[in-house]
C-alpha positions in Angstrom: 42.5 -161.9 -217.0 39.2 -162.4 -214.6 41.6 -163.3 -212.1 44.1 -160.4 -212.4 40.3 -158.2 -212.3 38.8 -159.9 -209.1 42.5 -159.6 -207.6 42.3 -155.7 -207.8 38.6 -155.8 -207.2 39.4 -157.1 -203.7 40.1 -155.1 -200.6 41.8 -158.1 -199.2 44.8 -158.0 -201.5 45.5 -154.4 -200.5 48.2 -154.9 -197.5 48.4 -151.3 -196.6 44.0 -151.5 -196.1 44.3 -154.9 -194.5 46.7 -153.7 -191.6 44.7 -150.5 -190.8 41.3 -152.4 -191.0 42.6 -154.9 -188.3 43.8 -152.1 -185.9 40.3 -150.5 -186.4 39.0 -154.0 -185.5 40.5 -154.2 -182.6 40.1 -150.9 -181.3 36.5 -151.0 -182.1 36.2 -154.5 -180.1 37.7 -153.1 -176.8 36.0 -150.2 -177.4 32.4 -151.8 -176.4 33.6 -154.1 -174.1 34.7 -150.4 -172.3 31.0 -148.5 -173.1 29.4 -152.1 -171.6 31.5 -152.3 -168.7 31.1 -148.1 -167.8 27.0 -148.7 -168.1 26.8 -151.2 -166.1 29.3 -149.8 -163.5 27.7 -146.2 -163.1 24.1 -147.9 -163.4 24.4 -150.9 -161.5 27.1 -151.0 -159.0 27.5 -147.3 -158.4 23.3 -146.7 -159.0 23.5 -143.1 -160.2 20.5 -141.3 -161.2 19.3 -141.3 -164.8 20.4 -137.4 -164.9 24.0 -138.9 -163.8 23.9 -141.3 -166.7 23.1 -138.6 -169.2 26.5 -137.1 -168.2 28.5 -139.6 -169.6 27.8 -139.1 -173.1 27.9 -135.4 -172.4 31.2 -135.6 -171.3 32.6 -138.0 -174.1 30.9 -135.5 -176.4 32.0 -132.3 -175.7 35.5 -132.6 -176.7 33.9 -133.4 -180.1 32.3 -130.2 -180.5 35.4 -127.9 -179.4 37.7 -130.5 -181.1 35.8 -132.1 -184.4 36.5 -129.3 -187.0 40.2 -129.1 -185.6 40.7 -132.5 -185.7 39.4 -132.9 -188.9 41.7 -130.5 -190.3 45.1 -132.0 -188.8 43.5 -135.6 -190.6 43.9 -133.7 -193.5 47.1 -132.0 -193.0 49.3 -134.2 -190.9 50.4 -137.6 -191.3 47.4 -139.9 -190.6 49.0 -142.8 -190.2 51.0 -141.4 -187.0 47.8 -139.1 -185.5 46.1 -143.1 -185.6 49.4 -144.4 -183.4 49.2 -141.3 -181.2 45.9 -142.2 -180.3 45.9 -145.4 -179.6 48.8 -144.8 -177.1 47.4 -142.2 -175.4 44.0 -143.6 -175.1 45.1 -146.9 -173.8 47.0 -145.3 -171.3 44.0 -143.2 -169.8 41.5 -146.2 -170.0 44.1 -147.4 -167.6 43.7 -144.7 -165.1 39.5 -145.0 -165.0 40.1 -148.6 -163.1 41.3 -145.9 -160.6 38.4 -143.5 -160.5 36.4 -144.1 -157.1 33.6 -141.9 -158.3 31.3 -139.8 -161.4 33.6 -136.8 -160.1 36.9 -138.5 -161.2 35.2 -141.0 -164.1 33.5 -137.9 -166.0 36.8 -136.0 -166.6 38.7 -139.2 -167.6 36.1 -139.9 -170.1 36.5 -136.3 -171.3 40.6 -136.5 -171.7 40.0 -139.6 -173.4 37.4 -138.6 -175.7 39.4 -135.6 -176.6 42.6 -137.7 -177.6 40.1 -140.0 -179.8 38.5 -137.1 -181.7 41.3 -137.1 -184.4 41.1 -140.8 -185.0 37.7 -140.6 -187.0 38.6 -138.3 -189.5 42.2 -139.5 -189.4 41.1 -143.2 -190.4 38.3 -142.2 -192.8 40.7 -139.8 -194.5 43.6 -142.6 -194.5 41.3 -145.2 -196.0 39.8 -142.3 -198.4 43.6 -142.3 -199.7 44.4 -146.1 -199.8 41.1 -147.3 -201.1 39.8 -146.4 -204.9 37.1 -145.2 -205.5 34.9 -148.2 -207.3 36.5 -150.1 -203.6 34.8 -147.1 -201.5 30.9 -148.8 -200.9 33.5 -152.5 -199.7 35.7 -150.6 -196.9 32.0 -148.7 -195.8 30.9 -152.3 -195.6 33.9 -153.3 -194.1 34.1 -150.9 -192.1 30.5 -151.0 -190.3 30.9 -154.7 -190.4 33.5 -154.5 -188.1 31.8 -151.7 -185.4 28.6 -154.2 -185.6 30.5 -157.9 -185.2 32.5 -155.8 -182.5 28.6 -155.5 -180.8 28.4 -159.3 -180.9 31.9 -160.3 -179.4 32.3 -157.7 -176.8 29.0 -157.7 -175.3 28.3 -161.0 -174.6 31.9 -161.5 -173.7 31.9 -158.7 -171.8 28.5 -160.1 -170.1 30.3 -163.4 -169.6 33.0 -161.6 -167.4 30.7 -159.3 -165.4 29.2 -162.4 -164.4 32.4 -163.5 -163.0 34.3 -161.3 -162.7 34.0 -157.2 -162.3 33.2 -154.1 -164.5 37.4 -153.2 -164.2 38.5 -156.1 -166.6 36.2 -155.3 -169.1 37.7 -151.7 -168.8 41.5 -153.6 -169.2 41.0 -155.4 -171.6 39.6 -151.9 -173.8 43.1 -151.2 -172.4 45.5 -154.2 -174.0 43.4 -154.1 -176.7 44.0 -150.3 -177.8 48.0 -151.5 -177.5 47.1 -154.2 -179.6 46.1 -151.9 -182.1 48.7 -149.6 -181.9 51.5 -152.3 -182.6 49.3 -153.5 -185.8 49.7 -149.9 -187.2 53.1 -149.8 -186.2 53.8 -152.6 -188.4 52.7 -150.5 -191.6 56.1 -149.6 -193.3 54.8 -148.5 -197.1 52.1 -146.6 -196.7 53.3 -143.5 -198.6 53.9 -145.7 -201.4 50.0 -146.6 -201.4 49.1 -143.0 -201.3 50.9 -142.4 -204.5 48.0 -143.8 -206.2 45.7 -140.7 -205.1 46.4 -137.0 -206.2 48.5 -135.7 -203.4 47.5 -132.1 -202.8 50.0 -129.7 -201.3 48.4 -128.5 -198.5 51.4 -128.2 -195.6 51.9 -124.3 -196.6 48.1 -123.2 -196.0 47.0 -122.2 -193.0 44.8 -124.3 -190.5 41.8 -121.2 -190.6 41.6 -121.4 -194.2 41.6 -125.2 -194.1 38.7 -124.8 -192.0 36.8 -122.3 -193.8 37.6 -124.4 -196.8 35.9 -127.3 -195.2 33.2 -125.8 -194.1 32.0 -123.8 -197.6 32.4 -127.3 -199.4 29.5 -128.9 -197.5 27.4 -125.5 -197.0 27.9 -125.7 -200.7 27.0 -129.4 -201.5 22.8 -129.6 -201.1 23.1 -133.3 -200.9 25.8 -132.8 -198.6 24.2 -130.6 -196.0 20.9 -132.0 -196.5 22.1 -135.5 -195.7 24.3 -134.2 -192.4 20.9 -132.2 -191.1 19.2 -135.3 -191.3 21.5 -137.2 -189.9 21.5 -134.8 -187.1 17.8 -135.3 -186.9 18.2 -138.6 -186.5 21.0 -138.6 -183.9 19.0 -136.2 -181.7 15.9 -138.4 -181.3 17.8 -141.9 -180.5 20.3 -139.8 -178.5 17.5 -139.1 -176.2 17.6 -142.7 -175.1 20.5 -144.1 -175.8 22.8 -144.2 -172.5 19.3 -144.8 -170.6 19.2 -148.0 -171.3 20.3 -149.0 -168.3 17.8 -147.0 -166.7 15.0 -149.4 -168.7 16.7 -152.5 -167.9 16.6 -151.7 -163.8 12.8 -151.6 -164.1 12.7 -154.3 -166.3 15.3 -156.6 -164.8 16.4 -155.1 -161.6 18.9 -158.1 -160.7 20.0 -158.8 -165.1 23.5 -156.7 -164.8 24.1 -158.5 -168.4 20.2 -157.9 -170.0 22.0 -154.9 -171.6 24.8 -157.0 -173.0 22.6 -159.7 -174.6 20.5 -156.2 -176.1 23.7 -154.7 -177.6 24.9 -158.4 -179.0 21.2 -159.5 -180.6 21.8 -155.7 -181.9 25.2 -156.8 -183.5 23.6 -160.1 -184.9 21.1 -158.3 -186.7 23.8 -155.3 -188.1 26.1 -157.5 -189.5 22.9 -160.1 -191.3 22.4 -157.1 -192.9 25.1 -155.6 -193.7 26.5 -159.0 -195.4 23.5 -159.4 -197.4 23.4 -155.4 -198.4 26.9 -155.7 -199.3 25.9 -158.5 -202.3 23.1 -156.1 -203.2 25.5 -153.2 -204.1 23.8 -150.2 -205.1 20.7 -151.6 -206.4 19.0 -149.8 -202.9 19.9 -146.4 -202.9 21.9 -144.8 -199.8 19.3 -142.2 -199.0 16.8 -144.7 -199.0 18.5 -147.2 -196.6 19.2 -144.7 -194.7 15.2 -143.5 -194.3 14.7 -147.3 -193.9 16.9 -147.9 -191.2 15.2 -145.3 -189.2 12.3 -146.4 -189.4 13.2 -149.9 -188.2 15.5 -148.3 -185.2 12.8 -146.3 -184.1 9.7 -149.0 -184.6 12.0 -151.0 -182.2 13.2 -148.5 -179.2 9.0 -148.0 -178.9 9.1 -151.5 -178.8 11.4 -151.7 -175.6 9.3 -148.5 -174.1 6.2 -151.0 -174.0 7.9 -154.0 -172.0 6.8 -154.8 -168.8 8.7 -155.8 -165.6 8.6 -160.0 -165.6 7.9 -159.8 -169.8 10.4 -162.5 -171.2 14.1 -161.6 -172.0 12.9 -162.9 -175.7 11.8 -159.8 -176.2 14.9 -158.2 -175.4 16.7 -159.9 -178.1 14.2 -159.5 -181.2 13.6 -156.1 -180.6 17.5 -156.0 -180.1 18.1 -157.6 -183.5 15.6 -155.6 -185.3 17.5 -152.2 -183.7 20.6 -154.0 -185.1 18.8 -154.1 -188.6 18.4 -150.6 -188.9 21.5 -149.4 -187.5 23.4 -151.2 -189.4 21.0 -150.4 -192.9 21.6 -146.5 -191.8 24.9 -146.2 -190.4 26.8 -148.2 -193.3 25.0 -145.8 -196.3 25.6 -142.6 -194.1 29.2 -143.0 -194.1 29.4 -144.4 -197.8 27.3 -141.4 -199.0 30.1 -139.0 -196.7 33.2 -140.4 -198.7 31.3 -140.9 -202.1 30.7 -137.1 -202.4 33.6 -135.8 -200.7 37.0 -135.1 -202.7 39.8 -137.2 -201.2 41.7 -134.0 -199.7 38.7 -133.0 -198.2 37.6 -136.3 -196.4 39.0 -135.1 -193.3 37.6 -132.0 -192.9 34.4 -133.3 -193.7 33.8 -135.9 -191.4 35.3 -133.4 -188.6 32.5 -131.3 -189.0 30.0 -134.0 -188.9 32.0 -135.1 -185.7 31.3 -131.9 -184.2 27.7 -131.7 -185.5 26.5 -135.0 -184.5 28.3 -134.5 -180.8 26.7 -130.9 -180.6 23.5 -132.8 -180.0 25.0 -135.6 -177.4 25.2 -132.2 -175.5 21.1 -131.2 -175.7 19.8 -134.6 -176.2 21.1 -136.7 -173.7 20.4 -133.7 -171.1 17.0 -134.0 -172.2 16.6 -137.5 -171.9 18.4 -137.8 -168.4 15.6 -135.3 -167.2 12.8 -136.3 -169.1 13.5 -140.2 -167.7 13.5 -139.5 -164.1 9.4 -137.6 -164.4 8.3 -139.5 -166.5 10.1 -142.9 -166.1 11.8 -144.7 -169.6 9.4 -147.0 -170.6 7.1 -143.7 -171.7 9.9 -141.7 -173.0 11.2 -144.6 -175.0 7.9 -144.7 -176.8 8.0 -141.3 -177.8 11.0 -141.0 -179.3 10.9 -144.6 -180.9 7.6 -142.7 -182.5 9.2 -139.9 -183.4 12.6 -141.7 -185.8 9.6 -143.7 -187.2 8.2 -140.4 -188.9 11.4 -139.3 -190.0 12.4 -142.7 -191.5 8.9 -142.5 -193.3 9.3 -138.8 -194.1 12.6 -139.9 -195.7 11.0 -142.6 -197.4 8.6 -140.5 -199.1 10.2 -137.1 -199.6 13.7 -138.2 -200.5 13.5 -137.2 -204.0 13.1 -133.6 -203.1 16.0 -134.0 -200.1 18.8 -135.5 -202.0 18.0 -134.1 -205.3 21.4 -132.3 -206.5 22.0 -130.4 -210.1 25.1 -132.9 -210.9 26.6 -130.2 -213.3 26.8 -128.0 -210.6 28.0 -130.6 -208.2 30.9 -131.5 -210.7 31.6 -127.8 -210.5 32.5 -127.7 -207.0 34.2 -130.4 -206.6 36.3 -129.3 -209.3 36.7 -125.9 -207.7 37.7 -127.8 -204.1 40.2 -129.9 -206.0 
């Protein structure tokens, strides 16, 4: 009888889960090999101007914003399984055609196209794993889930460091290439996945029409307090380290002018620390609350970006790596109870429309922020802007810490009311 329990306990013996996690492995592995390799050749090789490097995320993110809600809506409505297939074809295919691009002219629109084909695949995997997983399994596939991104940090990075050591930015871009076919063929080889989704309420949803699915979406989380109190803050968040985030490069040319692969090692000592901690976090369960990892993790991202503002040119690539584990730390403390606390309070047939509007709200501010950034960098150089805004996610975290009560406070009668009214 134990056995039989820890056999349905376990995520492992769910085939469907399995096969779906593994092509989000994958894809998630090429994918940083791809964001390493693009940094490095824009920033390095091609030497653009901090304002040039602020719009790359700009253009990955505005297909988000005129996309997200849309997108999250077709998770919802149309068969997940193929929307994931469709993606990974298409995006494969025009990660092909950046090896071409000779310049930021040709390279920002790819980035765009591709972006734009990705923006369904979010909602569309959440929403698929929302269906196949139950819900005592949800807080194991969050864990699972941001296990993956974060050992992804490790692999790709330092692999990806290996080969622009040898070889050039445009196999690290190939290889994001094979990779996203790899993927593909793992979720072509899921044959029974309607029979998992029998063991959800199926909702029948194919006769109403894609404006009320999206109002529908919409007046559930400007309904939920927790809900839209947890996606401002989120945005809060997102808008200070989105400041600095694609100017790392910029840092690492003061601080290592010659170190094309300082930023790999950074983004890998980041992955070591996110997965340490989202291992031991996932033996601790629920005895640390979501909202208050997620405060936590804040405060340890933004203790360690001021960190890297403060380093000097010559200062030991030690550095570099602690305060790239600790980042790690709280990325992986924040990211993994953000998207557990998404699922947990969402209704399964609304999972998709839900985190399609926090697709488009977090990318609204990779419009503004990294804008900002790009110009604030180039007057006042990164090591001082870095400080600031490492300052600044350090007073949220803490003002998360110690006002949470009053944030994430929800009546739960009147929470089991709407989602009784949305079901």
């Amino acid at each position: 009888m134990e056995a039989s329990t820890k056999q349905g306990t376990s995520l492992l013996h769910n085939k469907v889960y399995v096969r779906v996690y593994s092509a989000f492995a994958t894809a998630s592995f090429g994918d940083w090999f791809d964001t390493l390799a693009v940094q490095v050749l824009v920033g390095y090789r091609w030497q653009v101007s901090p304002l040039m490097l602020a719009l790359i995320p700009v253009a990955i993110a505005l297909p988000n914003i005129l996309l997200g809600s849309l997108a999250g809506v077709a998770a919802d409505r149309l068969n997940k399984l193929k929307l994931m297939r469709v993606c990974d074809l298409l995006t494969a295919f025009l990660t092909v055609l950046l090896l071409f691009a000779p310049n930021m002219a040709w390279l920002l629109p790819l980035l765009a196209l591709r972006s734009a084909i990705s923006t369904v695949n979010m909602p569309a995997q959440q929403s698929l794993t929302r269906s196949i997983v139950r819900e005592d399994q949800l807080l194991q596939a969050s864990s699972l889930n941001g296990l993956v991104n974060q050992s992804s940090k490790i692999a790709g990075p330092l692999l990806g460091g290996l080969a622009l050591t040898l070889l050039t930015p445009q196999w690290c871009i190939l290889l994001n290439a094979l990779l996203r076919g790899c993927s593909y063929l793992l979720l072509l080889s899921v044959r029974n996945i309607r029979t998992e989704e029998k063991l959800m309420p199926e909702v029948p949803e194919e006769h109403i029409p894609l404006r009320t699915m999206w109002k529908e979406g919409w007046s559930f989380l400007l309904g939920s307090r927790l809900l839209l109190n947890l996606m401002l803050f989120g945005l809060t968040g997102s808008l200070a380290i989105q400041v600095i985030d694609f100017q790392f490069t910029s840092l690492f040319r003061v601080f290592s002018p010659t170190g094309e692969s300082v930023l790999g090692w950074m983004v890998a000592a980041s992955g070591v620390g996110a997965v340490m901690i989202i291992l031991i976090l996932g033996k601790l369960g629920e005895v640390v609350s979501s909202t208050l990892r997620i405060s936590m993790g804040y405060v340890l991202i933004g203790g360690s970006v001021a960190g890297l503002g403060l380093l000097q040119p010559g200062s030991s690539v030690v550095w570099v790596l602690l305060l790239g584990f600790v980042l790690g730390i709280g990325n992986g403390t924040a990211a993994v109870a953000f998207n557990y606390m998404l699922q947990k309070e969402t209704p399964p047939h609304m999972t998709g429309r839900v985190f399609g509007i926090q697709t488009t709200v977090l990318s609204a501010v990779m419009i503004i922020a990294p804008l900002m950034g790009g110009l604030l960098v180039e007057f006042s150089g990164p090591g001082r802007i870095f400080l600031i805004f490492g300052l600044l996610q350090v007073i949220l975290g803490l003002t998360g810490i110690l006002f949470g009560r009053v944030l994430w406070r929800e009546n739960k009668q009147v929470q089991a009311s709407k989602v009784e009214q949305a079901s």
